[in-house]
N, C-alpha and C positions, 0 to 999 in steps of 0.2 A: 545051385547058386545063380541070381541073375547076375546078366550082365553089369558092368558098370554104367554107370549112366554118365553120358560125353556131355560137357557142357555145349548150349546152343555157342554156333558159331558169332561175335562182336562183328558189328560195321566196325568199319576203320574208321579213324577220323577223320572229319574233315581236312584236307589241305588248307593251308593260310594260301591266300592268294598272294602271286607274286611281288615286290614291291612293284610302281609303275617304271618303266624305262625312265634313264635320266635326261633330259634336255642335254644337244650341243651345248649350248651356254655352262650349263652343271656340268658335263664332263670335263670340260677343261677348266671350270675352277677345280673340280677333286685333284684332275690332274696337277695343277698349280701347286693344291695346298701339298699333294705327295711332294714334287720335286723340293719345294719349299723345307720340310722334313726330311726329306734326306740327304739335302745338301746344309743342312742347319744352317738356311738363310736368317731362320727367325733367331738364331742366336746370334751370329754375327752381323747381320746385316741393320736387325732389332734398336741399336744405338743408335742408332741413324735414322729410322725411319719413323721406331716411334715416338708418340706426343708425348705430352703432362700427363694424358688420362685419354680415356675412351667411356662412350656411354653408348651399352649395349643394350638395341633390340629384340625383344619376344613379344609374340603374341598367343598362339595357346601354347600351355604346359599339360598332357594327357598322355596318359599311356597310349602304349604303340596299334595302332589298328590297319593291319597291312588290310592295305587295298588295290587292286591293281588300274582304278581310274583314280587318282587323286593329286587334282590340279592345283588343290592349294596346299599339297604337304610341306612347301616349306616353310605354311608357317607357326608348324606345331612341331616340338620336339617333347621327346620324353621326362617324366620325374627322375629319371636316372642320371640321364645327359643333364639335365639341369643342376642336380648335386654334383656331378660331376666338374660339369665349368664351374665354379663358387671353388670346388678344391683344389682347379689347377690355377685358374684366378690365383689366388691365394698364393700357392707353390711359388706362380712365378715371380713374386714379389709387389701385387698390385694389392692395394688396400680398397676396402668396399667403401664409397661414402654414399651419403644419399644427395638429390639434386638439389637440394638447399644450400649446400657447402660447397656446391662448385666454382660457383664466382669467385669467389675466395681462393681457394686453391687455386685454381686455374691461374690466377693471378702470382699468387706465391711460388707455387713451384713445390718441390720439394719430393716425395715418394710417390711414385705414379698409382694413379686411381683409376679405380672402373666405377661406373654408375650404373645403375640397373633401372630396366624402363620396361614396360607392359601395356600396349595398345590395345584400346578399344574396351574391356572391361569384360572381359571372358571371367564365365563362372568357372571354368577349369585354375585359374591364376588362385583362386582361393582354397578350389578341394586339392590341386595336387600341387602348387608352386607353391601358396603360403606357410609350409608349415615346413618345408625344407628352407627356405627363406631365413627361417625363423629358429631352425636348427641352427645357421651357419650365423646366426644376426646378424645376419646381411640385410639394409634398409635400400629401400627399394620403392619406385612410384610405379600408379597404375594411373593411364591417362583414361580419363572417361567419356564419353559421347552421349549426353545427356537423352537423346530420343533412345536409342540403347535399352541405358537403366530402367526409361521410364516401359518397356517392352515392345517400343514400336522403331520405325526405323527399318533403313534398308541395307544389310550386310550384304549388299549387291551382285560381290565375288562370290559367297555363298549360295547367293540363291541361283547361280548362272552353275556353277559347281550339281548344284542337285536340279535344277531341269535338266539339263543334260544326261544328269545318270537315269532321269525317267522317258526321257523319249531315244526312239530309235531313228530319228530323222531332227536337223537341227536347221529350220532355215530361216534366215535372216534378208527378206528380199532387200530390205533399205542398205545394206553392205553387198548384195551380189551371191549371197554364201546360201549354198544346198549342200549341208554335209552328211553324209552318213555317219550314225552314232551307236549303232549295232553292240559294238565290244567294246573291251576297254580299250583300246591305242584306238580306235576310231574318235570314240569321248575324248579321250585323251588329245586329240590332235582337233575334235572340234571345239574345245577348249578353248584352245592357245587360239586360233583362228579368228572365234571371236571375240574372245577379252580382246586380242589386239588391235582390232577393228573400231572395238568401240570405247578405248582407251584412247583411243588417237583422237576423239570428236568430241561434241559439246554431250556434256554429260547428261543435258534433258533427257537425247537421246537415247544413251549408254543406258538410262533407268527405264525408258519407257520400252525398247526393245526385250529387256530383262524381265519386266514386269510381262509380257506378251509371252514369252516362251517359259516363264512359271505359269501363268494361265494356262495355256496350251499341255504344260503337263502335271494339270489337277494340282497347281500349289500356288499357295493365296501370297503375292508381292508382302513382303515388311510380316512375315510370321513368323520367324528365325528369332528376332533378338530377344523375347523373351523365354526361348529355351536354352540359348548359348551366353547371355550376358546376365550379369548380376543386377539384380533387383537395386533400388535405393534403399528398401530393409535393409538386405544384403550387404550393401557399400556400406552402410553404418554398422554394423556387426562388425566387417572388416574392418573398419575404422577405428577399433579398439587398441587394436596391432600399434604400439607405439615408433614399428616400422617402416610402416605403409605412410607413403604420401601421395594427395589424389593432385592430377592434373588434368589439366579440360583439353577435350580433343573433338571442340564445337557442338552445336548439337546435332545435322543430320550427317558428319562423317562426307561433307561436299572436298570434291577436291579445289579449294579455294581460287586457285590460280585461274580456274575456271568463267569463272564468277565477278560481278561488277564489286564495286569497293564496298557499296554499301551493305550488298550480299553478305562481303567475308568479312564484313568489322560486325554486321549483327550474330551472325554466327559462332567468332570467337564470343565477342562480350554476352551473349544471349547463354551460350552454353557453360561460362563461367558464373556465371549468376545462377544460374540454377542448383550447381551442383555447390556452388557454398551455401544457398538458401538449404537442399536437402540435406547435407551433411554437416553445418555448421563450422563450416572451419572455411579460413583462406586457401583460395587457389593459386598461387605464385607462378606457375606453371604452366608451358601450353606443347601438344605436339599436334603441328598438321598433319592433317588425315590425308593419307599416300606419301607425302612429305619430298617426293621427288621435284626434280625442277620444274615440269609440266605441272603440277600440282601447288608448289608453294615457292613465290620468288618473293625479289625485292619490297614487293608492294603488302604483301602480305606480313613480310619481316618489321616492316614499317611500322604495321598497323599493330602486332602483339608491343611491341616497346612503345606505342603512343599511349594503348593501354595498360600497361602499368605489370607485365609479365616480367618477373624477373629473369628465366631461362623460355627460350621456342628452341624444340628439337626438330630436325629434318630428318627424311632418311639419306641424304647424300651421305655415300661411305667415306670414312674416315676417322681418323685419330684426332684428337685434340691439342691445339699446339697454343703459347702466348700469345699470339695475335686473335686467335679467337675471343682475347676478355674481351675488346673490342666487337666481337659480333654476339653476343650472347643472344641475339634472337634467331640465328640462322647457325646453330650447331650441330655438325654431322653426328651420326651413328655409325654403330657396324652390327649389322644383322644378325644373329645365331639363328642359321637358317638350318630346317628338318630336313636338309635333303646331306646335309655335310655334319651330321651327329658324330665327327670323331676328335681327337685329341691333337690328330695331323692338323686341320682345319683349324680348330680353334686356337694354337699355340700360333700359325699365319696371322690368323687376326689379331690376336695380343698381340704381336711383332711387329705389328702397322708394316711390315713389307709387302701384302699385295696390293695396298693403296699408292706404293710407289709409283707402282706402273698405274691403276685404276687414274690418279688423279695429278695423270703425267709430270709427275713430280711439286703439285700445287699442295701447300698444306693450308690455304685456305680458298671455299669453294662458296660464296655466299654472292654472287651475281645473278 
């Protein structure tokens, strides 16, 4: 009799790389949102802090892909975590509406609302957000950035994100900066180093730097948007969605505040025309691109309501309260950020109590 025959020995599998360490900043919001949850601030503190409504940010919806250099993880969360918020939404008593209806409410009062918003026009909002969206009928906008759709365009953060993962050296002489970029927490840390550098200054710059160190590591400036954003095909297919409502989010995604007046009125009004020319429908709606204070103030606010926007959204955080019908062009969000995908976190944010402290007790932030 032979022997038996032993099967060949399996590689193992691959290990998932680690997720990336959390920022100081991120540890102590987890930390926040824990305490928050277990001292059930957001229950009792919740009547008090929060608004009429809130109108929550995403930007991609995609399954989970650990990485352990990934400097823009927060701002993609899961199809899961996405069904997810929509069910405790729900749970906790807030009603879905879409951004057409909020002037109105906002004004009235009455059962607290959430609105759902999607920056920039990621092909992911359609294969994995649409269609849980659409389970929950849940109605929902997606603001667009007309260079974007049309495949060109500079997704800027991303293309700094993937030079970096391709060189092992990251220098920046016009900021001072030699960093080593070897591993991940070196990427990782020359990341933050120089977005921060070049977030602070005139964004000429901030793109022409970016465009040099995609050069330098064999990737061509503005090639990104047509593999990660939706075609104008594409936004018309989605457009069928009697859910979906588009809004204009300029057309090269400038951070406004930046820029002379004439700059950010052709930009919004430039980027709103096109995208009712391509999809035939009205654009009622606007969100500045970055939407922080450094990015979009007074003058800018100005300018969406001189134009005829019924809603401009910011990212300044916060809840929604009756003084806002009064600012309808300069209305905070609250982030659903990828680095806090738990049910701790998100029940904080429905509860508008870590905006207490974030916005030292101001419920409106429009200066």
């Amino acid at each position: 009799m032979s022997a038996p025959e032993t099967a060949a020995p399996q590689p193992a599998a691959p290990r998932p790389a680690p997720p990336p360490p959390l920022s100081r900043r991120h540890r102590l919001f987890a930390a926040g949102f824990r305490a928050i949850a277990a001292s059930r601030a957001d229950l009792w503190l919740g009547p008090v802090a929060r608004g009429r409504g809130l109108i929550l940010t995403f930007h991609h919806v995609r399954p989970d892909r650990p990485d352990s250099y990934d400097p823009n993880g927060l701002l993609a969360i899961t199809p899961d975590f996405l069904d997810r918020t929509l069910a405790l939404v729900r749970r906790r008593g807030f009603e879905i509406i879409g951004l057409d209806a909020l002037p109105a409410r906002l004004a009235a009062g009455g059962r607290p609302f959430v609105v759902l918003t999607f920056d920039d026009g990621y092909r992911d909002n359609a294969e994995h957000a649409a269609p849980i969206l659409r389970r929950h009928g849940a109605p929902w906008t997606l603001f667009v950035t007309s260079d974007f759709a049309s495949g060109q365009g500079r997704l800027w953060w991303l293309e700094l994100e993937e030079a970096i993962r391709r060189l092992d050296r990251v220098r920046v002489p016009e900021a001072g900066l030699d960093l080593p970029a070897r591993q991940a927490r070196e990427k990782s840390a020359a990341f933050d180093r120089v977005y921060r550098q070049l977030r602070s200054g005139p964004e000429a710059r901030l793109l022409a730097v970016i465009a040099d160190l995609c050069v330098e590591a064999g990737l061509a400036p503005g090639c990104m948007a047509g593999g990660l954003c939706l075609s104008w095909s594409e936004l018309r297919s989605l457009g069928r969605d009697p859910l979906v409502t588009f809004g204009a989010h300029t057309i090269s995604h400038p951070m406004l505040a930046k820029h002379d007046a004439a700059v950010a009125r052709r930009e919004i009004a430039e980027g709103r025309a096109r995208i009712a020319a391509e999809l035939g429908r009205p654009v009622p709606h606007l969100s500045y691109p970055v939407g922080d204070p450094t990015s979009a103030g007074p003058r800018d606010f100005a300018l969406a309501r001189e134009l005829g926007f019924a809603t401009a959204v910011t990212t300044r955080p916060g809840h929604l309260f009756a003084a806002h019908a009064d600012h309808l062009h300069a209305l905070p969000r609250v982030s659903v950020n990828g680095h806090h995908q738990t049910e701790a976190a998100l029940s904080a944010l429905l509860s508008g109590v870590p905006f207490l402290a974030w916005n030292r007790g101001r419920r409106l932030n429009v200066a």
